[in-house]
C-alpha positions as CSV (number, residue, x, y, z in Angstrom):
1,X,60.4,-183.4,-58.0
2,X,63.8,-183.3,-59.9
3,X,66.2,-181.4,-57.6
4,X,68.8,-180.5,-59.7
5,X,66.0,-178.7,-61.8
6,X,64.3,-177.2,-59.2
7,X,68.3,-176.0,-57.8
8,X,68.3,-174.0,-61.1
9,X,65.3,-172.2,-60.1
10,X,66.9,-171.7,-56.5
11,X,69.7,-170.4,-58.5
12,X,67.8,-167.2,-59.4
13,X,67.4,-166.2,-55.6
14,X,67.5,-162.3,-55.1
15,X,66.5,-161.6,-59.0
16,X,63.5,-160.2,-60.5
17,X,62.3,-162.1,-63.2
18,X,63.2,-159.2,-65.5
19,X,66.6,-160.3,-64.5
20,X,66.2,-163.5,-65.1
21,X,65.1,-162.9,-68.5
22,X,68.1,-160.4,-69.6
23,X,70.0,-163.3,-68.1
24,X,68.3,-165.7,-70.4
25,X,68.2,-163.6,-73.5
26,X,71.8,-163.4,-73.5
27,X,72.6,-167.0,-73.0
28,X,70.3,-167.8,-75.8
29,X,72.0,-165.1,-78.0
30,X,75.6,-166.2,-77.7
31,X,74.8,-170.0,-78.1
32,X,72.4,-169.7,-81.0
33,X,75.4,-167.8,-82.6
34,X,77.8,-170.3,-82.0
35,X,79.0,-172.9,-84.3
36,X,77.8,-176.4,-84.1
37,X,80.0,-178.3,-81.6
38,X,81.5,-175.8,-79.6
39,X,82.0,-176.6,-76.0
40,X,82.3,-174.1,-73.1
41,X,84.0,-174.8,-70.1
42,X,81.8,-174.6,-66.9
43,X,83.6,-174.9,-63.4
44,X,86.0,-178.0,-64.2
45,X,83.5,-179.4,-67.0
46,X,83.6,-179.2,-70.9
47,X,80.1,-178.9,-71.7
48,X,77.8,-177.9,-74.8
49,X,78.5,-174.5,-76.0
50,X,75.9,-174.3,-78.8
51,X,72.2,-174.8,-79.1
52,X,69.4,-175.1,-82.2
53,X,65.8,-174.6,-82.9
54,X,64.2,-177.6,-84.5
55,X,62.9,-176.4,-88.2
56,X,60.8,-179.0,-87.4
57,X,59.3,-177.7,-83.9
58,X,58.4,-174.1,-85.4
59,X,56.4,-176.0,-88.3
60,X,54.6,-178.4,-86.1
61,X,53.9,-175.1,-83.5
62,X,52.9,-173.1,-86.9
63,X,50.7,-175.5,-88.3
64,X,48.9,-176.6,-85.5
65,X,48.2,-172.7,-84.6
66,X,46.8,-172.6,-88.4
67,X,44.3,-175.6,-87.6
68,X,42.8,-173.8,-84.5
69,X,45.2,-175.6,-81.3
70,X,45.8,-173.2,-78.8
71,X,49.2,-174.5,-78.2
72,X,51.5,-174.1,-75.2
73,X,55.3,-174.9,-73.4
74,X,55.4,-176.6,-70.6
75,X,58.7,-177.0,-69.2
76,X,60.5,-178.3,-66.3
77,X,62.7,-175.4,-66.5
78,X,62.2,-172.0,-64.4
79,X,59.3,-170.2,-66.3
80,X,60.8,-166.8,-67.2
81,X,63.6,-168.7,-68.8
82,X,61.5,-171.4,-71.0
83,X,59.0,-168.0,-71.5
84,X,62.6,-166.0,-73.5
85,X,62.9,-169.3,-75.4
86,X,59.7,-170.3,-76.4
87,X,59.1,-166.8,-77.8
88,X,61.7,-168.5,-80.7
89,X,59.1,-170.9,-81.7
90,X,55.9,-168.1,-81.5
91,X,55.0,-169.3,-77.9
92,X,54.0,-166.1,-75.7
93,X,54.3,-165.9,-71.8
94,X,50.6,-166.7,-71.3
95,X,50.9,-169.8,-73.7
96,X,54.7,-170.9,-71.3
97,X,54.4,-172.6,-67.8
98,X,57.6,-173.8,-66.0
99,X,58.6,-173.7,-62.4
100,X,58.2,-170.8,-60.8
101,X,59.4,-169.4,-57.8
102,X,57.9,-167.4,-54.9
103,X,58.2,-163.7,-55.0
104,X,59.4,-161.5,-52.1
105,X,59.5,-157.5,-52.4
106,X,60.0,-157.9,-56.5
107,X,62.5,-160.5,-56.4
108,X,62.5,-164.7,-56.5
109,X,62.8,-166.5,-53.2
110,X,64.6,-169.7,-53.5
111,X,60.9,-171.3,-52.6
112,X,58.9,-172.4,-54.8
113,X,55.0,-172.2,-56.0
114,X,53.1,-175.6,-55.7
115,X,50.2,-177.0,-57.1
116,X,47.3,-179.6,-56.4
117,X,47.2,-180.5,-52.8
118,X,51.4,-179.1,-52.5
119,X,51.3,-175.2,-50.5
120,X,53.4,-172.7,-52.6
121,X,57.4,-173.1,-50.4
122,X,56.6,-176.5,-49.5
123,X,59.2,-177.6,-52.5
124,X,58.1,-180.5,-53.7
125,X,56.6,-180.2,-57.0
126,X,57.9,-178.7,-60.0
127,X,56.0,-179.1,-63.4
128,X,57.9,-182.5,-63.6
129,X,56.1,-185.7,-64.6
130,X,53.3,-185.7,-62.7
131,X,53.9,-181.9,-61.3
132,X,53.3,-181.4,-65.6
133,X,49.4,-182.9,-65.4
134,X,49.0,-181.0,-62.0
135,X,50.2,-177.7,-63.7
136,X,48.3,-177.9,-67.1
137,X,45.3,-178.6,-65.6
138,X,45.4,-176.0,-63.4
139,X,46.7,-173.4,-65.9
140,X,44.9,-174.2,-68.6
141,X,42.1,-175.9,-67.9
142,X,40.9,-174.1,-64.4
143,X,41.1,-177.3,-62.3
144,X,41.9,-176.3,-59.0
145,X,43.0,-177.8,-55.7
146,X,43.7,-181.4,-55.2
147,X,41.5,-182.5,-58.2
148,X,44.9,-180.9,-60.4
149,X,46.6,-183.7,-59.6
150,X,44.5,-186.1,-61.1
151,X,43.7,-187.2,-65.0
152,X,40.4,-185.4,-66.1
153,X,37.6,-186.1,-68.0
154,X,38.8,-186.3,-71.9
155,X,37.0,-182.7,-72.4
156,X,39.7,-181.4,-70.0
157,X,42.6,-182.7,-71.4
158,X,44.9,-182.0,-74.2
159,X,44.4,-183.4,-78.1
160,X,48.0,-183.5,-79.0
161,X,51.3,-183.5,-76.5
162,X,55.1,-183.7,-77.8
163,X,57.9,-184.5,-75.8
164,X,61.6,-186.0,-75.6
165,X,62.1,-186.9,-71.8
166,X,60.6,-189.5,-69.1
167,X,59.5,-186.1,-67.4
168,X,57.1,-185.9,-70.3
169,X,55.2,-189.1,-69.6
170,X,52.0,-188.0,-67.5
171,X,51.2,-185.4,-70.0
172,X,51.8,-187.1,-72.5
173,X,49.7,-190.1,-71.4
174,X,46.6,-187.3,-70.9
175,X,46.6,-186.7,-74.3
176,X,43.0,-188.2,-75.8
177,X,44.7,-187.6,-79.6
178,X,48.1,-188.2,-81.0
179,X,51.5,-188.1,-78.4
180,X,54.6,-187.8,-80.3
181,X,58.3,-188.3,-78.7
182,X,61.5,-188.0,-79.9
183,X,63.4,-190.8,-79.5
184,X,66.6,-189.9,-77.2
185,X,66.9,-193.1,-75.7
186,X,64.3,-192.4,-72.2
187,X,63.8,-195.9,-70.6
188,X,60.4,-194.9,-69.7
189,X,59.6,-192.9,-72.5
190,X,60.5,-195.3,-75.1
191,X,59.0,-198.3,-73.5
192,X,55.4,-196.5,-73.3
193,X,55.7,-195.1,-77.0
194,X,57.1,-198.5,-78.3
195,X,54.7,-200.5,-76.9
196,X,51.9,-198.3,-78.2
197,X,49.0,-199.9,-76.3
198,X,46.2,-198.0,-77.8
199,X,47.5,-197.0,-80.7
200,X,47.9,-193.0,-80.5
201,X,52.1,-193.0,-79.8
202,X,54.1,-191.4,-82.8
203,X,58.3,-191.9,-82.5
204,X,60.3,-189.9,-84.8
205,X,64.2,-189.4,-84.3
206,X,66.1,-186.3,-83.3
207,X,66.4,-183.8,-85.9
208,X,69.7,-182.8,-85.0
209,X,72.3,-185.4,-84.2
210,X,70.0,-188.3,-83.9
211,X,70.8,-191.5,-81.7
212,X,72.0,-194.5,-83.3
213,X,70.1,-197.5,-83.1
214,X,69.9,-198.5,-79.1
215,X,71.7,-202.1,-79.4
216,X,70.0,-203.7,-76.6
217,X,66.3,-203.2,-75.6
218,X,64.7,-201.0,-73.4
219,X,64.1,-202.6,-69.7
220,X,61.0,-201.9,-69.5
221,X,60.0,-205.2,-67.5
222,X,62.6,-204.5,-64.9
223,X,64.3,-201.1,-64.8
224,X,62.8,-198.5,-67.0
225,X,60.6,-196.9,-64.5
226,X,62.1,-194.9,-61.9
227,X,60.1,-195.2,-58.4
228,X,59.1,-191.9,-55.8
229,X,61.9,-192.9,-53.1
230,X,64.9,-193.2,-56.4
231,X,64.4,-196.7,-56.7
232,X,64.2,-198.9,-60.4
233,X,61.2,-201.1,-60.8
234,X,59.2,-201.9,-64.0
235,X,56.9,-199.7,-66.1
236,X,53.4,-200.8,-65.9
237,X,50.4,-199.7,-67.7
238,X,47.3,-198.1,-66.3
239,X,45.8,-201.8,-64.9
240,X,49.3,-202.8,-63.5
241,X,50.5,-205.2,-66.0
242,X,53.9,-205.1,-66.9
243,X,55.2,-203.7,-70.2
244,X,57.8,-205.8,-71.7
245,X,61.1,-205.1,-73.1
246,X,61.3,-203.2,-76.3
247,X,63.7,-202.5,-79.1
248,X,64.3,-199.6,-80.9
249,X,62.7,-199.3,-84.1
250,X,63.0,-195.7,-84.8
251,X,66.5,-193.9,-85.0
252,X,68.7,-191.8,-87.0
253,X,71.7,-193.9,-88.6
254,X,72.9,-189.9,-89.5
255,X,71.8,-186.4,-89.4
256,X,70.6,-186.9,-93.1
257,X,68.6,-189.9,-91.9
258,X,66.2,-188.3,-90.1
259,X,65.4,-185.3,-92.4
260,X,62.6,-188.1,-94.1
């Protein structure tokens, strides 16, 4: 559970999802038209006023589609929003899953559906690290009840997964093939795709504005992971041992840099 994503969901209380999509289709309109580095103020904040497809992402989706993948999104933002997006990169509705909220008489309830072993309005799981595995394999692969929550046999889990954020980790730690992140600087994230234990973790920089080189090294042996109650502790692998600090090896020195 994240609950400042899960708020956003709450934020689409007394809409239908048809709503929620006009609402979404709009955004996405007016900030794929706007120039790079516009800002837009929100409340008292100057925040990002512009947004990008990755070239990049559409190829990967395109050519993976070619080879036979059934390929999906799987977002920790609400599903009807992630479903207008993805529909940029050739993703359908039945290929997105995101949070999603409880219905009532046509419109979204600020409750929202669980998975696993976690009652739809109990509120606290949201396809969000580990709420991600629970929600693919229910989704996709048919696993239901409390056995969602759990890693499943290598038949019943995904070849390739691709992610940017520590709330990718679980899924992308399923994945029996290839896991490729984008390196934006995610303790967590960057100390399990650094490390590389078995061999199967690609890191490539952002396509668009990439990080400079991180000048000190990931705290992976103290800090990186971040615990259920909040709390910062170590990442470890799947027998406990402790990962240790890592430096970053793969970055963008420019926007031209990362284009090899």
């Amino acid at each position: 559970m994240e609950p400042q994503y899960a708020w956003l969901a709450q934020l689409t209380r007394g809409w239908s999802t048809r709503q929620v999509k006009q609402f979404a289709a709009a955004a996405r309109k007016e900030n794929l038209a706007a120039p790079i580095g516009t800002e837009q103020k929100v409340g008292t904040h100057e925040v990002t006023g512009w947004v990008r497809y990755y070239d990049q992402q559409r190829d990967l989706i395109r050519t993976l589609k070619k080879a036979g993948f059934d390929v999906y999104v799987v977002s920790a933002s609400p599903e009807p929003i992630a479903e207008v997006w993805g529909r940029g990169v050739g993703i359908d509705a039945k290929h997105t899953i995101g949070i999603r909220n409880v219905t009532a008489h046509g419109k979204h309830t600020a409750r929202l559906k669980g998975c696993g072993t976690v009652r739809d309005g109990d509120d606290s799981m949201i396809t969000y690290i580990d709420g991600k595995r629970c929600w693919i394999n229910k989704e996709i692969f048919g696993v239901r009840g409390a056995a969602a929550e759990k890693v499943q046999p290598a038949a019943k889990r995904q070849v390739f997964a691709a992610g940017d954020s520590d709330t990718d980790v679980s899924f992308l730690r399923d994945a029996t093939g290839l896991r490729l992140v984008l390196n934006r600087n995610k303790n967590e994230l960057m100390c399990r795709a650094y490390e590389n234990g078995d061999g199967r973790w690609l890191v490539n920089p952002m396509f668009i504005e990439p990080k400079g080189k991180k000048t000190d090294s990931y705290p992976c042996a103290t800090t990186g992971y971040i615990e259920r109650d909040g709390r910062e502790g170590p990442v470890r692998r799947t027998d406990g041992s402790v990962i240790p600090d890592q430096r970053d090896t793969v970055y963008g020195a420019s926007p031209a840099s990362s284009a090899s």
